[in-house]
C-alpha positions in Angstrom: 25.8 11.4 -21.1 24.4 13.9 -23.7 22.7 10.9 -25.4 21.2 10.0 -22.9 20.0 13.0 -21.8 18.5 14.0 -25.2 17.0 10.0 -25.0 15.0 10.5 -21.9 13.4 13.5 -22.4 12.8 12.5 -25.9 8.8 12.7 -26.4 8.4 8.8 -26.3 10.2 8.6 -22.5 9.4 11.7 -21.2 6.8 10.5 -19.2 8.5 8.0 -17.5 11.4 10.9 -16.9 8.9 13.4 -15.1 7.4 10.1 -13.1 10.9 9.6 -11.9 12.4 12.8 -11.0 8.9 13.7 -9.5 10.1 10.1 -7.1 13.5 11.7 -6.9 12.4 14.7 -5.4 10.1 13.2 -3.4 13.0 11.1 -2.0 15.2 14.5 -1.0 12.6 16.4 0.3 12.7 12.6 2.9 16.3 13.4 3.3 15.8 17.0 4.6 13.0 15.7 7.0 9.8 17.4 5.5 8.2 14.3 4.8 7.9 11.2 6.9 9.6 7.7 4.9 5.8 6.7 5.7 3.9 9.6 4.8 2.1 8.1 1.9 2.1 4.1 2.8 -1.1 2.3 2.0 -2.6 -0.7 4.0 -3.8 -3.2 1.3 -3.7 -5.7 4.4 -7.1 -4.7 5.1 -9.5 -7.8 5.6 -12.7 -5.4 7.3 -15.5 -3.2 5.8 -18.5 -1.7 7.4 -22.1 -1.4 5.7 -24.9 0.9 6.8 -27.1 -2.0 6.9 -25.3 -5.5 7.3 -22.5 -4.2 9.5 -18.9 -5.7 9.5 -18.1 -7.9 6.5 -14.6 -9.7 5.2 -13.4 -8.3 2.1 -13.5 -10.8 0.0 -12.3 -9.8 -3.5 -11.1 -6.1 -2.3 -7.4 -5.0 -2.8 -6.7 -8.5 -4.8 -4.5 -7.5 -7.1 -2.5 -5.3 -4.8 -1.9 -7.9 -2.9 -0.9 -10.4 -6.2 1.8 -7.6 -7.1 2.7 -7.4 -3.2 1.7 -3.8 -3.4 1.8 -2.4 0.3 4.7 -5.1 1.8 7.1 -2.2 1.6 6.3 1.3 1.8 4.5 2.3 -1.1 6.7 5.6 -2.1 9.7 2.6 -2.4 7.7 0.3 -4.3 6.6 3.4 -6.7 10.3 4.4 -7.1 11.4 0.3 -7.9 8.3 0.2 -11.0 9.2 3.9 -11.7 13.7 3.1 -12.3 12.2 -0.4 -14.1 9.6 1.3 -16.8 12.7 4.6 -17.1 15.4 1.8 -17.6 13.1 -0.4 -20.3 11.7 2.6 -22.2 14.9 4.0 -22.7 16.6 1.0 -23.6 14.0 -0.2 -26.1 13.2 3.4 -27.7 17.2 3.6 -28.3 16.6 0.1 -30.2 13.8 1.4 -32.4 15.4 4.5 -33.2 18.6 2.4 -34.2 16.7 -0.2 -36.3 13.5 0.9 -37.4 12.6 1.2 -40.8 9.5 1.7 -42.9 6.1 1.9 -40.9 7.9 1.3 -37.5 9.2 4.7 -38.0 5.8 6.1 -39.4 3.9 5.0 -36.6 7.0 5.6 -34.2 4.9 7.7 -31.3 1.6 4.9 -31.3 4.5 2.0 -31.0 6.0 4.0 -28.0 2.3 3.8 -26.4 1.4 0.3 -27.1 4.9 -0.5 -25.2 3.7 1.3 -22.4 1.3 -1.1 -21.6 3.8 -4.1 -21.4 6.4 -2.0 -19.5 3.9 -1.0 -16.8 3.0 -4.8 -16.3 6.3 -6.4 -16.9 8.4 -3.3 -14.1 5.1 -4.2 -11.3 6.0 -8.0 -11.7 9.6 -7.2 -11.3 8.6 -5.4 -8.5 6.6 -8.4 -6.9 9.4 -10.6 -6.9 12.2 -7.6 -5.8 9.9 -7.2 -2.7 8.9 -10.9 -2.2 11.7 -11.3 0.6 10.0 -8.5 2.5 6.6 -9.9 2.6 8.1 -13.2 3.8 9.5 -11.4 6.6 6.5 -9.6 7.9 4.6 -12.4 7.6 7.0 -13.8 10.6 6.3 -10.6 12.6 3.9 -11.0 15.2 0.0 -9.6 13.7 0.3 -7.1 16.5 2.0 -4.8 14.8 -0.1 -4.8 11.5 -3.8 -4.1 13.0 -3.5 -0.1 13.5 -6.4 1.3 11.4 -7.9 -1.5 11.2 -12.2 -2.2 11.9 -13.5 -4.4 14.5 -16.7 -4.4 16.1 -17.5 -4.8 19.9 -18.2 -8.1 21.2 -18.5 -7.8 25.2 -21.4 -5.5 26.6 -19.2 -2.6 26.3 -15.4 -1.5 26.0 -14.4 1.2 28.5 -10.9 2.3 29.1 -10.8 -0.7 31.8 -12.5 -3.6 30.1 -13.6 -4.8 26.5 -13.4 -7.4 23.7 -13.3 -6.6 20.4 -13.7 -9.1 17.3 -11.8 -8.5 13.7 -12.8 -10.8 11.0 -10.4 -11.7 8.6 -10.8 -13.7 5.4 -10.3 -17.2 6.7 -11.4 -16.8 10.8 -11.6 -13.6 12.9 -9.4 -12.7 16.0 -10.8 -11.9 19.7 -9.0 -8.7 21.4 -8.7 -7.5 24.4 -9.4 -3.7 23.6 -9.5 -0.3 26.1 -11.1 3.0 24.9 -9.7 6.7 25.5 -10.4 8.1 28.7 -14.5 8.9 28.7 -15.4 7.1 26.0 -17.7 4.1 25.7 -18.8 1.8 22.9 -21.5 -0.4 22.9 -22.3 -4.1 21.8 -22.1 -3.9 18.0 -20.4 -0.7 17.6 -17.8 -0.5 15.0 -14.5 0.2 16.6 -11.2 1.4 14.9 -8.0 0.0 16.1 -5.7 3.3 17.1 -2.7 1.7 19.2 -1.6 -1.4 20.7 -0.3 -1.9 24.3 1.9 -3.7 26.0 2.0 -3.8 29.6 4.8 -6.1 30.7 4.2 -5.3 34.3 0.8 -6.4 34.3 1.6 -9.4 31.8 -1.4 -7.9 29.1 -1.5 -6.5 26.5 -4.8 -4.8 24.5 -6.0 -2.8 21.7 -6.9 1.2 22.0 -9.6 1.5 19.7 -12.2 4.5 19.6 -15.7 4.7 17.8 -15.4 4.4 13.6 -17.4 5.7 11.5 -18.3 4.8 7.6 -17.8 8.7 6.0 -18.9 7.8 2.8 -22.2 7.1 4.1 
């Protein structure tokens, strides 16, 4: 235990140490309730963007290789805390190898060798990670698409949506879907307008169910 102790706050793991614990105390301060599970999740599902002068566009190439390591088809705090225990777990294991074996410049150049490993233990713990989650992401793909639009951009496609009546449309990369959307109470978007998706409804009494959605707008403009 004192070996390893001494190992992973040894200058060539420390990093990965204070990564870890700073996961690990993230993870209890979830346990006592001051953070929601899903206070830091990221969307990488997102398909929509808005431009001050073309409007609505797919995202064609954004969030790619989020979406190649399954980044986002858990909670992201999780998947940070299953790359995090891989790169600890390698790093240790493979520094304890070098520090039994090495001999000539190996052990020169000992702290530059721990760095170049980095590289190949960041890549080789977020492809772990891929596969780990991979079961997940087959799973929500089964869930019905309601539950994955919140937050997401559409733009009005009737002559307005009220909190009565409106259609909304979201592209997506391959064909777009038609919504039946309802704004707050006193508010009213226009033809065109870019609408973010805030809620979805289900009214089983009234056999419908629709889209809350209220006016979006770009702040980085």
């Amino acid at each position: 235990m004192i070996e390893l102790f001494e190992a992973a706050f040894s200058s060539v793991n420390i990093v990965y140490t204070i990564l870890l614990i700073i996961l690990l105390v993230y993870w209890c301060i979830v346990v006592l309730g001051i953070f929601d599970f899903n206070a830091f999740d990221l969307d990488v599902d997102a398909d929509v963007d808005v431009d001050a002068d073309v409007g609505i566009e797919g995202m064609e190439g954004g969030f790619s290789w989020l979406a190649f390591f399954n980044i986002g088809e858990v909670p992201i705090m999780l998947y940070a805390t299953i790359v995090a225990i891989t790169m600890w777990v390698i790093s240790i294991q493979m520094n304890h190898l070098l520090d039994q074996y090495a001999t000539g410049w190996v052990t020169e150049y000992r702290g530059w060798i721990a760095v170049g490993m980095s590289v190949p233990i960041v890549i080789f713990a977020l492809l772990l990670a891929k596969f780990i989650v991979f079961p997940v992401k087959k799973f929500r793909q089964r869930l019905p698409q309601a539950t994955k639009l919140d937050g997401k951009v559409c733009r009005v496609t009737s002559p307005q949506v009220d909190e009565n009546y409106g259609r909304c449309e979201l592209p997506k990369r391959d064909s777009s879907l038609i919504l039946n959307a309802r704004t707050r109470p006193g508010e009213v978007l226009r033809k065109g307008d870019p609408a973010e998706i805030i809620e979805h409804v289900v009214n089983e009494d009234a056999k419908e169910d629709y889209y809350i959605v209220t006016k979006w707008y770009n702040h980085n403009l």
